[in-house]
N, C-alpha and C positions, 0 to 999 in steps of 0.2 A: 383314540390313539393310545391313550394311557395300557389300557386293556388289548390293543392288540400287540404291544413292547410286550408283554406279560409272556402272552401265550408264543409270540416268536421265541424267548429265552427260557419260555418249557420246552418249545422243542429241539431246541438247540441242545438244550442238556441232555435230556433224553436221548437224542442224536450220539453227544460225546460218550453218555454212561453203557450205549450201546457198542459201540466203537471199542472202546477201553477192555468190557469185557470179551468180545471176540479176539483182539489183541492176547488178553493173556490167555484163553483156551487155546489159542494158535502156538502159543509160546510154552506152554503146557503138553502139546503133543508133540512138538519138536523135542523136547526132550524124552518124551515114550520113543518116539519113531526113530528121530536122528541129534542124538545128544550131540553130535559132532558139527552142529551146526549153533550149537550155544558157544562163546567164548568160555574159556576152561574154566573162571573165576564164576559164573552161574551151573553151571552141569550139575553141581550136588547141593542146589536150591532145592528144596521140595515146592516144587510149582502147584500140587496138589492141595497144599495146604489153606484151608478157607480162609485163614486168619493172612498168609501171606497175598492170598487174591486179592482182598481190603485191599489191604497196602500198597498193591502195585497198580489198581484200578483208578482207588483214589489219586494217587501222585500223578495218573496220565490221564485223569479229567481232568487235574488242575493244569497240567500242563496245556491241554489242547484246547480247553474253555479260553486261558490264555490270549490262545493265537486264532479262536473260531473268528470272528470279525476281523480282522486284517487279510483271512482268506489263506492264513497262510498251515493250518492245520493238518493237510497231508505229506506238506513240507518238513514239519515239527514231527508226524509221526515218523519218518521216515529215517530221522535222527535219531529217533529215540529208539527204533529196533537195531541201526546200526552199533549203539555203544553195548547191546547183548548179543547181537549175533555176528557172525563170520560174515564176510562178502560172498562167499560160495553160496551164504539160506538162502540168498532173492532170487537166486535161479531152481527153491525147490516149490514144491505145487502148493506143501504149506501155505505160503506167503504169497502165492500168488492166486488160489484162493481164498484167501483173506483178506486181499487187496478186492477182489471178485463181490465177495460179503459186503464190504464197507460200500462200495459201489450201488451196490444192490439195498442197503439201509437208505443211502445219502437220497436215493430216487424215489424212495416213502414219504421223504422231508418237503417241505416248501420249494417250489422254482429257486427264491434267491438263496436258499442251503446248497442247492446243487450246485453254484454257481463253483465256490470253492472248489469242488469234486473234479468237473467237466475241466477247468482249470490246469488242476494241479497233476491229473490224470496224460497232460501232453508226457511230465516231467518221466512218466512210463517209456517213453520212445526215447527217452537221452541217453546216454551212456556213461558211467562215473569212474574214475580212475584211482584207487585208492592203492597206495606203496606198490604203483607198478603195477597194480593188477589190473586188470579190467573186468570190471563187474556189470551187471545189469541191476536198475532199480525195478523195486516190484513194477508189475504190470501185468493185464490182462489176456495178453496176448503172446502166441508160441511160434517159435521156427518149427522148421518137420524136414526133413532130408529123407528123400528117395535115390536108394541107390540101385542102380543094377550092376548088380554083383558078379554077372556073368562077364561086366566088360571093365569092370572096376574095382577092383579089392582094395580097401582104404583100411590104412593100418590107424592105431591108438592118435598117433600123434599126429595126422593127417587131419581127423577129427576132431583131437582138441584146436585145431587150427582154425577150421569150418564155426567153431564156437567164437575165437576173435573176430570175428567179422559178422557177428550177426546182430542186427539189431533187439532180436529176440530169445529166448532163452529155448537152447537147443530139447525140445520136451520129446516130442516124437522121431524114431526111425526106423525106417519101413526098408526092408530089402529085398530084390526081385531075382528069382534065377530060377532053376534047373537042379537044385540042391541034390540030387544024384550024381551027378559032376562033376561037384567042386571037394569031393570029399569030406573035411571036418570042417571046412570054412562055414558053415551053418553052425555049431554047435558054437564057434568063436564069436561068431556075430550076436548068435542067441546070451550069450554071457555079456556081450557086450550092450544091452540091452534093446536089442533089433525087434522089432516084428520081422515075421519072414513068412513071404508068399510063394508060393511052386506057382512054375507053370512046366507045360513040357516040353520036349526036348526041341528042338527050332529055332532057324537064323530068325532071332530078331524076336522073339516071343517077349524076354523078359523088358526089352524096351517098352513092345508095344499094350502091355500090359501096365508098367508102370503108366505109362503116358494117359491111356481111360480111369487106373486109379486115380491119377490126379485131376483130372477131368472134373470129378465128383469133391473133391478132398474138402471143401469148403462143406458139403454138406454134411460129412465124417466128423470134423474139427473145425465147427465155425469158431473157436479163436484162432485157427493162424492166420498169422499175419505177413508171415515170411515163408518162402517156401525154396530149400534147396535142392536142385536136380542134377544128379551125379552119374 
């Protein structure tokens, strides 16, 4: 028994030292990709720096070792990237691949390591409210909105609207029409970061088009989870 306490808390460490360092590479390209997702008082940290990896690795195995056995570890990580990043990061792929990574560590680990994981992974589907805003906690899973655009033109803030109410973070949007048309409504959607499908000209194409795309969609984007149809 002695010796099997031993090797559970090797691998529990190894579990947190891997953890820890995915954490700050994640937090490391946030700043290459989208600095505007770091709170302003981290932005001109040199995240690069090996001596500061130490440091930040160290303090969040201490912290997570901490909390491994109470279960409550993805709960404790989830605090600790909110006091360096904005509420807007959990809804970028960053972190939602990273959340993907730790998932994908945890199922290497022992059955009762996952346990924490399979757990604290519900905490993904909840929704958190912070000064009014409403954010999404990391998670694995993505909404996707299909619009047909031939029958529906959804402006900015229609959009941002479709995003309070979704359980998932709005990642994919796919739009269907006739873009011969509709004039520059294609190049607005395209900036607005659409995928955009042609079909041709016909009552009813760009419906029935969207409708066999989504037929398949799960085989496309087996994470969503949510799927709106516009």
């Amino acid at each position: 028994m002695p010796n099997d306490n031993i090797l559970q808390n090797a691998d529990e460490t190894t579990l947190v030292n891997q953890i820890s360092n995915c954490v700050y590479q994640a937090i490391a390209t946030i700043q290459e990709q989208q600095p505007e997702l770091l709170l302003e008082k981290y932005r001109n940290i040199d995240w690069r720096s090996s001596r500061n990896q130490s440091v930040f690795t160290a303090k969040l195995a201490e912290l997570l070792n901490s909390n491994y056995a109470n279960h409550a570890l993805f709960s404790e990580l989830q605090k600790f990237l909110k006091v360096l990043l904005t509420p807007e990061s959990f809804n970028s792929s960053i972190l939602i691949n990273l959340l993907d990574t730790i998932r994908q560590l945890s199922s290497n680990n022992t059955e009762s390591d996952n346990s924490f994981i399979s757990q604290n992974l519900e905490l993904s589907q909840q929704i958190s409210v912070v000064n009014n805003t409403k954010i999404f906690l990391p998670n694995i899973g993505i909404a996707i909105l299909l619009l047909d655009a031939e029958n529906l033109q959804i402006n900015v803030e229609v959009e941002k609207f479709l995003t309070t109410i979704c359980a998932y973070p709005l990642q994919v949007k796919i739009a269907f029409a006739n873009w011969r048309s509709l004039g520059k409504f294609d190049v607005e959607l395209h900036e607005r970061g659409y995928e955009l499908i042609h079909v041709p000209p016909g009552r009813d194409n760009a419906g029935g088009k969207m409708i066999a795309f989504g037929s398949s969609i799960y085989e496309r984007y087996p994470k969503a989870k949510e799927i709106l149809v516009c």
